[in-house]
C-alpha positions, 0 to 999 in steps of 0.5 A: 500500500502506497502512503503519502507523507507531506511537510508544509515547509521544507526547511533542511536542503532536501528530503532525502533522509526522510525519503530513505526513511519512510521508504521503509513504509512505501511513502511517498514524500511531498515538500510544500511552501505552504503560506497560506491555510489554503496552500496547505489544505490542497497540499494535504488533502490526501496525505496520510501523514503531515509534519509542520514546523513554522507554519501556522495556524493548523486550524480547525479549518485545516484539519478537516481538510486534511480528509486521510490524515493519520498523523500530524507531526509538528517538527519542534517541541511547542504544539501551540500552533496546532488546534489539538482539541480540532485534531483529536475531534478528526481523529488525527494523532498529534506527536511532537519532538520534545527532546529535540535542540533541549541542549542547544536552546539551554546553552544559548539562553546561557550563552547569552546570559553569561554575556550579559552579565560579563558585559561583553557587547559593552566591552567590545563596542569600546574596545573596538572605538579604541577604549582600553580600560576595564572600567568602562563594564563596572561593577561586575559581579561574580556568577557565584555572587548571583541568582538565575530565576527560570520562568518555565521548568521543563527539560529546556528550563532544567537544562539550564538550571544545571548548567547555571549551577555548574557555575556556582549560581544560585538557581530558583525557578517558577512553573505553576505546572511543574510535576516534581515531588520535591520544591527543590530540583536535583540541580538544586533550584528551588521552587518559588512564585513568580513575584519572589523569582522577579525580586530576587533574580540578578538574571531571568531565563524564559523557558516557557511555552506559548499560552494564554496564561504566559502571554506577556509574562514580562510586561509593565507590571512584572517588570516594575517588581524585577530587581534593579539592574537584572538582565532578561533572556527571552529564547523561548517564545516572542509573545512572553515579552511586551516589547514596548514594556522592554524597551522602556524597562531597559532605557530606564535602568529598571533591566541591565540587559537583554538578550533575545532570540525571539521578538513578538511579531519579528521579523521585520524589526525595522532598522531604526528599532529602540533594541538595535541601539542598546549597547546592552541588548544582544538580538539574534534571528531565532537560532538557538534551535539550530545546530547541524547535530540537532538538524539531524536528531529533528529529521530521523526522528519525525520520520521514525515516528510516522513510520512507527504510526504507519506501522500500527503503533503509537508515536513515542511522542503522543500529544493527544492520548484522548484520540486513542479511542477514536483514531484513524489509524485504527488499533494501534499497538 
């Protein structure tokens, strides 16, 4: 039995990874451009399995015209742009990749921290007009001087809470939704509310999902409640931060720093935009999930997840366990 597998958007140079994969289940594979719901509805059609990565929304509309569809595989760890109660309804399974780039996220969102707060971008911009004098970053502080807060405690938010405590910092970190036994994690971060996090953090990471309860977490309230001087990294989702509230956070001293991977509503950032003249703000073009190891990860495993299904048994990575009592792909194992 011939299937068809179709990805929305093509964004590694080929297929030929996935081809060589799921031609272990006769697939055929079919690359998209999809921009539009429409696009992606008269490309999936007939598919019997389809896997996203930027596009979105995956509507309710774009499901039920998704008429043979098994599976849905959103290529990433978020599934905020899939319709999961729509899709559960279609029967169509949800399956995600939430191990994947957990590493290169974290060691971003650290990265960036560490620059922050050793000031580099200020050091280098003097270094560069030809101003040698380590007095121009003061006052430094010592890592193990200070406190990380982690908004968001899952395997990215964990990540990061080792390897900030590797570093000597004290590590505390807010996750209403956080499922362990303990108010104290194994790197040793301790459980707090959002309010003690906020006023206690020389440093705060964002390592949570995209939803309505986190959207614009960081905003003019929250921000009038951080502690004076800490620096704000945001790798995690765009819609966390209000922009204008961080601008102005940051032209006032009440931030220190930020760094950013993700931007609400970026890109386009215009060239004359208030965070591109910060000698205290890094901006970076929603890369943190990227490195050429990761790529590969992604890619093996969204193929060997459609094969599983295609196969007659339930991805490893299930996001809708309630569809399991009316799926389209029929008993599963």
């Amino acid at each position: 039995m011939k299937h068809k597998v179709v990805f929305s958007e093509v964004i590694f140079p080929d297929l030929k990874i996935e081809e060589e994969i799921l031609g272990q289940v006769n697939a055929e594979v079919v690359g998209g451009a999809c921009k539009t719901e429409d696009d992606l509805i008269d490309l999936a059609k007939d598919a019997d399995a389809v896997v996203t990565f930027a596009f979105k929304p995956v509507s309710a509309r774009v499901l039920s015209g998704m008429k043979k569809c098994k599976l849905l595989v959103r290529g990433g760890i978020g599934v905020d742009t899939v319709d999961i109660p729509a899709a559960t309804g279609q029967g169509i399974i949800v399956a995600n990749v939430p191990r994947y780039c957990v590493e290169e996220v974290s060691n971003l969102s650290i990265a960036m921290m560490l620059a922050l707060l050793h000031k580099l971008p200020v050091a280098m911009q003097h270094t560069a007009r030809g101003v040698w004098d380590y007095k121009v970053v003061k006052p430094l502080r010592s890592l193990w001087a200070l406190t990380l807060g982690i908004i968001g405690f899952g395997n990215i938010g964990r990540a990061s809470a080792r390897k900030a405590a590797a570093f000597g910092m004290k590590v505390i970190f807010y996750d209403p939704y956080f499922k362990g036994k303990s108010s104290v994690d194994e790197s040793g971060a301790r459980r707090v509310e959002l309010d003690e996090l906020l006023a206690k953090s020389d440093a705060i990471l964002l390592h949570a999902p995209a939803t309505d309860s986190t959207y614009h977490i960081i905003n003019r309230e929250t921000l009038k409640k951080v502690k004076r001087g800490c620096m704000l990294v945001n790798a995690a989702r765009g819609p966390l931060v209000d922009t204008e509230a961080l601008v102005e956070a940051l032209q006032n001293g009440t931030l220190a720093g930020a760094g950013l991977d993700l931007i609400e509503n970026v890109p386009p950032l215009p060239k004359n935009h208030p965070l591109l003249g910060l000698d205290n703000v890094i901006v970076t073009p929603y890369y943190a999930w990227y490195t050429e190891d990761s790529g590969m990860v992604l890619r093996k495993t969204i193929a060997n997840e459609i094969v599983r299904v295609l196969n007659g048994k339930y991805p490893e990575s299930m996001v809708n366990p309630d569809v399991k009592t009316k799926t389209r792909a029929g008993k599963l194992e």
